[in-house]
Structure formats: structure tokens, C-alpha cells
N, C-alpha and C positions, 0 to 999 in steps of 0.2 A: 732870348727874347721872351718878357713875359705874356703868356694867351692872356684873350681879353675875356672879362666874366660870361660874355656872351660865348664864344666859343664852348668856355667849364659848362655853360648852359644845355649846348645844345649836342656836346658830348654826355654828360649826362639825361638827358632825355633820350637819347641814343640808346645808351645801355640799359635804362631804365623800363624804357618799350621791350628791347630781347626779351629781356626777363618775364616781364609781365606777358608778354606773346608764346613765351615758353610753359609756363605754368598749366598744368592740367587742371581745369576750372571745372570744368565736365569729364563725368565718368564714364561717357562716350566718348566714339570714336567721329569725327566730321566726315568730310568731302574724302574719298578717295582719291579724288586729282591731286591732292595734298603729296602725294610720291612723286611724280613727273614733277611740281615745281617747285619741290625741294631738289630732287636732283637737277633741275636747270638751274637753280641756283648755285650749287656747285660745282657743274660743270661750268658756270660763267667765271667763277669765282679761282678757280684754276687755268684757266684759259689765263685770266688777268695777271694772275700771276707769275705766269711765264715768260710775261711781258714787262711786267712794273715789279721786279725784284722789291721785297721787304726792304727797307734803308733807303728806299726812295719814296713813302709815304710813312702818315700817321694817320690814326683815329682826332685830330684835330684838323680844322680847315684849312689852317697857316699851312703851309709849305714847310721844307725842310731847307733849311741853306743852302743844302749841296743838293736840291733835288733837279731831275733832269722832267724837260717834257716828252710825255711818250705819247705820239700818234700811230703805231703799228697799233697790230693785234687786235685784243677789242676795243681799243681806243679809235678806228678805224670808223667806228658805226655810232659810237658814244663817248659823251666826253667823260663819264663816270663809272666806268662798267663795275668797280668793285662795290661802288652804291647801290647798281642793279644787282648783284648777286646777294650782298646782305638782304635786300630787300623781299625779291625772291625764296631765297632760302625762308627768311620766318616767316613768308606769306602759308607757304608749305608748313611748316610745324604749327602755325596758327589756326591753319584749315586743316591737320589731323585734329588739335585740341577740341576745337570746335565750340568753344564757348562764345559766347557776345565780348568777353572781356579781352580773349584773347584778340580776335577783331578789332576792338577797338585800340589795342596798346600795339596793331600795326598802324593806323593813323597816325599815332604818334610818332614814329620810325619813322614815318612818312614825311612827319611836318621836321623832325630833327634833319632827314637826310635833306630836303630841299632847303633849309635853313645853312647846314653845312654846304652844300653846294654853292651858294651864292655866295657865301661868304670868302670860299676858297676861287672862286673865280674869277674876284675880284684882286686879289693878290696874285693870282695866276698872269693875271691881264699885267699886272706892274710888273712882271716879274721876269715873262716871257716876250716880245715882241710880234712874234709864231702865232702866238695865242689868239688871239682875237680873231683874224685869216681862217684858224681851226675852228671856231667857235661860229661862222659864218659857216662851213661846211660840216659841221658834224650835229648831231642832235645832241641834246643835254644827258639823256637818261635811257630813252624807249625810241631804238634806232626806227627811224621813218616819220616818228611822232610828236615827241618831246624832251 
């Protein structure tokens, strides 16, 4: 099935944000908290994985034919948890960086991964029956919150 340019869009803005969030802009060092949420981001990011084996997702918002829904683990508390741990994770490398630029090309992570989010939950919804039921009890992104 071909993705729609929107999706090439908002994967690329995706990976475009990393980079630009990764980049050391400044020759300083930022926030020290930048350790703690980098490792919770990893730690989130491993957690999910133990749960949602590779070959059950992509970096695209479509689904995979043969994908299955997962409500254990950290799907339990969120319906995206591998979008919080990206998220997280470069929040932390963006706050070692410490620049404005790097800041700002988390925003854009931001608006890519809620943009992918929708888009996959929308497919999610046609796709699974379950889904919707889980989407009434689970939070989107930030369990308790959103």
C-alpha cells in the first residue's frame, strides 16, 4: 500500500526534528536534568519493547498488515508509549545541548509525533474493533493526562 505524502511529511519532520535536536549549537553544556530524562526515556523505550516486538510497528502512522494490538505493558497507561520515549529521550539530549535551536526542533518532534498519532489512530480505529473501548480508557501519550 502506498503512504500518503502526508504521512512522507510528517516522517520527515520526524527525523528532521532528531537531528536538529541532536546538533550541538552551543558550546555549553544545559540543564543537568537532561540525564534523568534521557534515561527515562530509555527506559520507556525498552520497557515498550518487550512488549511491541519490531515487525509489529513502523516509523509510518499506517499500520502494518499483519500488526497485532497491544494493551499490556506500557500500553497499559498510554496508547503510544514508543512516542513518549522518543520524545523524552530528545527532550534530554536537547536539554544537554542547550541551545534555543535545539528547543525549538523538539517542538517540531512534537507537532510530527501528534500529527502521526492521529493519523495512526485513525486506522487503528478501522482496523481494530478493541480499539476505540481502549482509547476511552487509556490516555493518548502522558498517562493520567493526555
Amino acid at each position: 500500500m502506498r503512504k500518503p505524502i502526508s504521512s512522507h511529511a510528517l516522517v520527515g519532520i520526524q527525523f528532521g526534528s532528531i537531528v536538529c535536536a541532536a546538533i550541538p549549537y552551543a558550546g555549553n553544556q544545559g540543564s543537568p536534568w537532561w540525564l534523568v530524562v534521557t534515561a527515562l526515556g530509555m527506559l520507556v523505550g525498552i520497557f515498550t519493547l518487550r512488549h511491541n516486538r519490531p515487525g509489529n510497528f513502523a516509523v509510518y502512522p499506517e499500520p502494518l498488515g499483519h500488526a497485532r494490538l497491544i494493551t499490556t505493558g506500557p500500553y497499559r497507561w498510554v496508547r503510544h508509549p514508543m512516542y513518549l520515549a522518543v520524545l523524552l529521550f530528545m527532550l534530554g539530549i536537547a536539554m544537554y545541548n542547550g541551545a534555543l535551536l535545539n528547543q525549538l526542533a523538539i517542538l517540531g518532534l512534537l507537532f510530527a509525533i501528534v500529527g502521526k498519532m492521529h493519523k495512526e489512530e485513525a486506522y487503528l480505529r478501522a482496523h481494530f474493533d478493541a480499539y476505540a473501548n481502549y482509547c476511552c480508557n487509556n490516555k493518548r501519550l502522558v498517562p493520567f493526562v493526555y
